[in-house]
C-alpha positions in Angstrom: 1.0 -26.5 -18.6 -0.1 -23.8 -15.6 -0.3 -26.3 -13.1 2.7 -28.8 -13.8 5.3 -26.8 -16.2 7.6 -29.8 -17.4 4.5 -30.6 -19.6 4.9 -29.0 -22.7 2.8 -29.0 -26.0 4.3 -28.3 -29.4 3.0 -27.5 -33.0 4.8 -28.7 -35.9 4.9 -28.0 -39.7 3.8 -31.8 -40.4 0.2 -31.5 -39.0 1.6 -32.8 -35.4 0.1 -31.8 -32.0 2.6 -33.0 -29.5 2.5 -33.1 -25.6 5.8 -34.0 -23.8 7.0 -34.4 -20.1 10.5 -32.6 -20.1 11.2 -33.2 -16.1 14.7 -35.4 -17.3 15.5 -31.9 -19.5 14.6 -29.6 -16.6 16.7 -31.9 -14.1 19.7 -32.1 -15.6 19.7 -28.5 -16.1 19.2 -28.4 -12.9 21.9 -30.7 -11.5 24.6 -28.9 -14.6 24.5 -25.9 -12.7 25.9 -27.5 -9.7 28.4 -29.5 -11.3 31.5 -27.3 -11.7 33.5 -27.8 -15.3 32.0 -28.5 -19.0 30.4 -31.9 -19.6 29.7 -33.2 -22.8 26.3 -32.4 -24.9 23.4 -34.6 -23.6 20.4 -35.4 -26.3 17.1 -37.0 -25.0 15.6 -39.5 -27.1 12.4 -39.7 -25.8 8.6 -40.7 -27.5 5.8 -37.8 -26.6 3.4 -38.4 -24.1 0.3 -38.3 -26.3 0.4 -37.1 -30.2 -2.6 -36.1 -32.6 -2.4 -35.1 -36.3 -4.3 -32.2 -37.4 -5.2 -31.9 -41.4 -2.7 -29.1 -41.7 0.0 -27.4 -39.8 -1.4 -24.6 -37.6 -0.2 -22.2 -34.6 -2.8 -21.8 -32.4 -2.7 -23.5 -28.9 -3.3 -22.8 -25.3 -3.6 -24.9 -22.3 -6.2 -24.0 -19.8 -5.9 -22.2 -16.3 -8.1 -23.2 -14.5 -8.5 -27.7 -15.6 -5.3 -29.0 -15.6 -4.2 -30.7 -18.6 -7.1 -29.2 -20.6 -6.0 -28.1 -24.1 -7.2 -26.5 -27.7 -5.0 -26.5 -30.7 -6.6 -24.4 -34.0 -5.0 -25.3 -37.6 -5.0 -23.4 -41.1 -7.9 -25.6 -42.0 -10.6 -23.8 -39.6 -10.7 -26.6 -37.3 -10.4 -26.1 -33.2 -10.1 -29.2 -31.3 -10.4 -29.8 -27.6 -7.6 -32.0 -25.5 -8.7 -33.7 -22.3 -6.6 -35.7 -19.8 -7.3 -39.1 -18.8 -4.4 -39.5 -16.5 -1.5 -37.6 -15.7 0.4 -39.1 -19.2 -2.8 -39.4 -21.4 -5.1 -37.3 -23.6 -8.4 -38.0 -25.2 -8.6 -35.4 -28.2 -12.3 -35.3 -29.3 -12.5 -36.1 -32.9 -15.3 -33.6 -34.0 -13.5 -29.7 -33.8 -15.0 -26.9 -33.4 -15.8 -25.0 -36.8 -16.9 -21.8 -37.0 -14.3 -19.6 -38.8 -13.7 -19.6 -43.0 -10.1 -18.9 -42.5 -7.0 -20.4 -40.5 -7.2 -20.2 -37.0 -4.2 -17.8 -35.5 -4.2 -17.8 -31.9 -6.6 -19.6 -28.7 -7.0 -18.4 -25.0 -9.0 -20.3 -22.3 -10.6 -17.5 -20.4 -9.1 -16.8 -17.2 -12.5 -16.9 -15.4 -14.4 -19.5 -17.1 -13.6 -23.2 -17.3 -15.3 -24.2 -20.4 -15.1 -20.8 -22.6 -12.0 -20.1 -25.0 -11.5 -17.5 -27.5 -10.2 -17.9 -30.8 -8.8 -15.3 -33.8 -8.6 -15.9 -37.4 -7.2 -14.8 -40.7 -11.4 -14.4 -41.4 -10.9 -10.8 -39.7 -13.3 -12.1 -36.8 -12.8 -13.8 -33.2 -14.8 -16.4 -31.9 -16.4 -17.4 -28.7 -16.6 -20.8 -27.6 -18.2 -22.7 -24.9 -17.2 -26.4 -24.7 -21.2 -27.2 -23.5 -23.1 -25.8 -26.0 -21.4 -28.0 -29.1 -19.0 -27.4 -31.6 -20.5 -23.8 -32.9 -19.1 -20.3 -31.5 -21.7 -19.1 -29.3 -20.5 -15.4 -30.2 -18.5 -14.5 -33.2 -17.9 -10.9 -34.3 -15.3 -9.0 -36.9 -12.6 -7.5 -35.1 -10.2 -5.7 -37.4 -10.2 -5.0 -41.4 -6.9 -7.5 -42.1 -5.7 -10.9 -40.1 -6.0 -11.2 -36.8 -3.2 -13.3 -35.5 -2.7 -12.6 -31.4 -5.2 -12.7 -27.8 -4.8 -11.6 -24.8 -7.5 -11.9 -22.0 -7.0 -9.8 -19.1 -6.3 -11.6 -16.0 -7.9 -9.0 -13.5 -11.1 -7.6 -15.5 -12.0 -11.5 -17.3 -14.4 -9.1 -19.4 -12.0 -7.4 -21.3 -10.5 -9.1 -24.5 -7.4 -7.6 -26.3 -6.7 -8.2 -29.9 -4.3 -7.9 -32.5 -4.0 -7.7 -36.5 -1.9 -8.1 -39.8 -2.4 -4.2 -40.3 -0.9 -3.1 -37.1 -3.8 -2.4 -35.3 -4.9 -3.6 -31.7 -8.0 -3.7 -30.0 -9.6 -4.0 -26.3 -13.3 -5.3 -26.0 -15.4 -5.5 -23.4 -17.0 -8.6 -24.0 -20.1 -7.9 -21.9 -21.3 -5.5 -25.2 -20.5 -8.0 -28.2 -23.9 -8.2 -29.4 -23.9 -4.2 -29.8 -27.2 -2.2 -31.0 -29.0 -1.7 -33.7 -28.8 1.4 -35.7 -27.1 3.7 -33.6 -28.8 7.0 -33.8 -26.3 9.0 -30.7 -23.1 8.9 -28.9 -21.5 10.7 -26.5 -19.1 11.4 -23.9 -20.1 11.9 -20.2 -19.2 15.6 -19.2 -18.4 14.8 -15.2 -17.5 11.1 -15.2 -14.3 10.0 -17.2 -14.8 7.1 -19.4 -18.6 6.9 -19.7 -20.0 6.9 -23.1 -23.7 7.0 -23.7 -25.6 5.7 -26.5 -29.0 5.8 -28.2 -30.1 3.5 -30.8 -32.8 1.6 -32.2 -33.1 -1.2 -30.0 -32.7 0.6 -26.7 -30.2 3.0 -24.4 -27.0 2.2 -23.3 -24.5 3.5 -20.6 -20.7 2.1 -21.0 -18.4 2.4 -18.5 -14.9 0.1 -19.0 -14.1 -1.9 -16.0 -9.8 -0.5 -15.9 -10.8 3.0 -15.0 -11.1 4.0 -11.5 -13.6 6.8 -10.8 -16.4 7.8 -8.6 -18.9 10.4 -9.0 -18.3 13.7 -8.9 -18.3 15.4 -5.4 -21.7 17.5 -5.0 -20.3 21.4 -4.7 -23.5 21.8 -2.2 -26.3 24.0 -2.2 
């Protein structure tokens, strides 16, 4: 977790969303490196702080930024579902997920901007956008690659940009201010004096895109 990192959440092959407090771990690693000479092998025993069993195993999971203790976990079954704390030990894991996607569900990331908004990927070739408000269905979902796609990454300085990765090798960057797209895209074309621009005609309107990670200005009038 962001905000208190001896909190930890686990995945495991049995179905088993775990979410443990590792502070005795972290202390006496802490206190071995000021003890001079080898001590013997310590091994916790120690019962999680809150556990919840998924219908199959899964990988995807991702602890929010911005709420602390706030947490999604996605399993090979499709299903997304939503952790929130009750107290600094305790989670209440809402029993209806999120379903959306018809494949398992890779990889999660809370946006770095918005509270209640997460994205998800899927072996279903598509990613997902989610908004905790507006129910358990994606409030954008599009197709992303041609194979798998198994990793996220949202940038942390431009929250509109949304990097993606796939089984086939291939990665992607979206700006997630033009997921709808157009409609039967009749032109497109590079701006000749500013770098990055594209411009677009299609059926349902006239577009101007300019990503947010390139730094230009307009070109410098050469006068009369």
């Amino acid at each position: 977790m962001p905000q208190s990192p001896h909190i930890c959440a686990t995945w495991g092959d049995t179905g088993f969303v775990q979410i443990w407090d590792f502070s005795k771990h972290l202390n006496f690693l802490a206190e071995s490196e000021t003890t001079a000479g080898a001590k013997e092998p310590t091994i916790f025993k120690q019962a999680p702080l809150s556990i919840f069993k998924h219908k199959d195993e899964g990988y995807a999971i991702d602890w929010s930024p911005l709420v602390p203790g706030r947490l999604v976990s996605g399993d090979c079954q499709n299903s997304i579902y939503l952790w929130e704390p009750e107290s600094g030990t305790k989670w209440n894991v809402d029993k209806k997920p999120f379903v959306g996607h018809a494949a398992s569900v890779e990889d999660l990331q809370w946006s770095p901007t918005e509270a209640n908004v997460f994205a998800s990927a899927s072996v279903d070739k598509n990613i997902a956008i989610w908004d905790t408000r507006l129910g358990k269905s994606a409030a954008a979902s599009f197709k992303a690659h041609d194979a798998d796609v198994n990793v996220l990454s949202w940038n942390r300085l431009a929250s509109c940009m949304l990097a993606s990765g796939s089984d086939d090798g291939s990665f992607s960057i979206r700006d997630l201010r033009m997921i709808k797209g157009q409609k039967d895209i009749k032109e497109l074309h590079w701006h000749v004096q500013i770098p990055g621009m594209i411009i677009s005609t299609a059926a349902d309107g006239f577009n101007v895109f300019m990503p947010s990670n390139i730094e230009t200005s307009l070109p410098a009038a050469n006068g009369p």
